[in-house]
C-alpha positions as CSV (number, residue, x, y, z in Angstrom):
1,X,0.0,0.0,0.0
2,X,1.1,3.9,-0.6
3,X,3.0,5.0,2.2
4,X,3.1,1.8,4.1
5,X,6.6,1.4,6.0
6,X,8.4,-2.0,5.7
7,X,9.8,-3.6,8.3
8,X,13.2,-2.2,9.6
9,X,16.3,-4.7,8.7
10,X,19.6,-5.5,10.2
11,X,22.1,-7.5,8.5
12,X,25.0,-9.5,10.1
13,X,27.5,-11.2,7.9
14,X,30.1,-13.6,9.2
15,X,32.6,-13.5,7.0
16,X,35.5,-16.1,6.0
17,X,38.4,-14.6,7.7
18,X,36.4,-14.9,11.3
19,X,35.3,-11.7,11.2
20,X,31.5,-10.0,12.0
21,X,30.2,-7.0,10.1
22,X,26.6,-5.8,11.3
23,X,24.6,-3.0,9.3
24,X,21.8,-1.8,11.1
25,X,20.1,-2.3,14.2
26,X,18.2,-5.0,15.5
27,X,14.7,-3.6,15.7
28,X,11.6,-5.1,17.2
29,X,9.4,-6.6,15.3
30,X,11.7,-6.2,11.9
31,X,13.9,-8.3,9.8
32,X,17.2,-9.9,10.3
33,X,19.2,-11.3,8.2
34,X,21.8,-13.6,8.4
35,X,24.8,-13.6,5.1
36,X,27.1,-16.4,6.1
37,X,30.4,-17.7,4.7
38,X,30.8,-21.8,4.4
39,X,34.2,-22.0,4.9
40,X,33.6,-20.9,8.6
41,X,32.9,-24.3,9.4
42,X,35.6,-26.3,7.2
43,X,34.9,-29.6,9.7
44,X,32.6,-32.1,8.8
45,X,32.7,-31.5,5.0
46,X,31.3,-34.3,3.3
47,X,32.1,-35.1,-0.5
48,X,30.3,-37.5,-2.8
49,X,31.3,-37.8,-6.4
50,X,33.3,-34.3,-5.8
51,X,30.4,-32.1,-4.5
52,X,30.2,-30.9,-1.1
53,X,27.7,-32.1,0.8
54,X,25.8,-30.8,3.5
55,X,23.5,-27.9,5.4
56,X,24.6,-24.9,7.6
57,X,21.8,-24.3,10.2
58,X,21.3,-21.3,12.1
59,X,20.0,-21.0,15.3
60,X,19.2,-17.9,16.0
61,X,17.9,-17.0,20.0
62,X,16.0,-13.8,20.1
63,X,16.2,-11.9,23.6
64,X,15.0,-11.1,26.6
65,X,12.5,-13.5,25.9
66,X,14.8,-16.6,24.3
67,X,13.1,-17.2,21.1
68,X,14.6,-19.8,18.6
69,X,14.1,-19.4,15.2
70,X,16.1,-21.4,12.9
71,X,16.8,-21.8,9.0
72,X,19.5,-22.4,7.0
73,X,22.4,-20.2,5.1
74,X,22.4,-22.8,2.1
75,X,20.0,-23.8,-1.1
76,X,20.7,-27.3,-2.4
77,X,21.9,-26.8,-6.4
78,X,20.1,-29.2,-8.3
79,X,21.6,-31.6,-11.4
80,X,20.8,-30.2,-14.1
81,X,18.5,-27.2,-12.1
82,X,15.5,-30.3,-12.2
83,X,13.7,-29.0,-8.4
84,X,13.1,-32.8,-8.2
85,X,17.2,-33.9,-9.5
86,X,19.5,-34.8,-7.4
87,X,21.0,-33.3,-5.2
88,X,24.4,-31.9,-6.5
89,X,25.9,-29.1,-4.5
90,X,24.9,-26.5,-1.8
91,X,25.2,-22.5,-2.1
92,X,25.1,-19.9,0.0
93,X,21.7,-17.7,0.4
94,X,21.1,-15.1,2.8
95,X,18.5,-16.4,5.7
96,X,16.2,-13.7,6.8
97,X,14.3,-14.2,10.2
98,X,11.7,-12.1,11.8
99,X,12.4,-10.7,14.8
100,X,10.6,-10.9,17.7
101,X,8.3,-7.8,19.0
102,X,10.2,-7.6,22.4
103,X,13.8,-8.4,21.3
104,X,16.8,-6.4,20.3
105,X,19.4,-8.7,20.8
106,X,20.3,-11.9,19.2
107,X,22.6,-14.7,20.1
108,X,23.6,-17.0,16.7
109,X,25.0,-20.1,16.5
110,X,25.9,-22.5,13.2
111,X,25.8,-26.0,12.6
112,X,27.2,-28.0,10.1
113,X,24.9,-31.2,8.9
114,X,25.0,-33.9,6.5
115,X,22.7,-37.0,5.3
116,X,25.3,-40.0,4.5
117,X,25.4,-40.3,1.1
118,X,22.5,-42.9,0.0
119,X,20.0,-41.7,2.5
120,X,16.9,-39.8,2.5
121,X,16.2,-39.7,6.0
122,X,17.1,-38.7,9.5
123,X,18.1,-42.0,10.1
124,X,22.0,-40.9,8.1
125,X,21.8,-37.8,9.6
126,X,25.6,-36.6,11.2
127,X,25.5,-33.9,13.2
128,X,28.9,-32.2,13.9
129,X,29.2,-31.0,17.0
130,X,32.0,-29.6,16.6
131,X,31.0,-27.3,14.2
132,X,30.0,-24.4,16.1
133,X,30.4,-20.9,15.9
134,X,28.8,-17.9,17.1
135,X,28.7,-14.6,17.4
């Protein structure tokens, strides 16, 4: 609508060399978003037939209150871009998260998770938990 105001957003990138960069301000009630470099978490990778396997999840804890919202930094890249292919490769997307009315502060943390190669399930699902950063 004409004159309607969108939601403020801040954006925090974590950035290969360990570093953070935030633009903006964590507002209540706007947007986050979350830009996040792979080869943070270099542990864990998993390869199969020469692509990298794998998801990065955020979890992101919204305070005072402690609300978790999570989502991941990654898009799966499809063979031949068929939605319904296989599987191939993962890039990086930008995760945007609402944030909570009462919250101005957020706590983030990544995780690095892979399905052995051959299933569809939870059942191959590694976790590495030693994959961790935050910010």
């Amino acid at each position: 609508m004409p004159g309607e105001m969108s939601a403020p957003t801040a954006s925090l990138r974590f950035l290969q060399d360990w570093q953070q960069q935030q633009q903006g301000v964590i507002t209540r009630g706007g947007r986050l978003t979350l830009d996040y470099d792979r080869t943070r978490l270099t542990s864990c990778i998993a390869r199969w037939h020469g692509a990298e396997l794998g998801d990065i999840v955020a979890y992101c804890r919204f305070h005072p209150r402690g609300d978790i919202v999570t989502g991941s930094v990654l898009a799966p890249v499809h063979d031949q871009g068929n939605p319904s292919g296989m599987v191939i490769d993962y890039a990086p997307v930008p995760l945007e998260l609402p944030v909570p009315i009462d919250s101005t502060n957020a706590e983030i943390r990544f995780q690095r998770r892979f399905l052995h190669p051959g299933h569809n399930s939870e059942r191959g699902l590694e976790v590495c938990a030693n994959g961790w950063t935050s910010a």
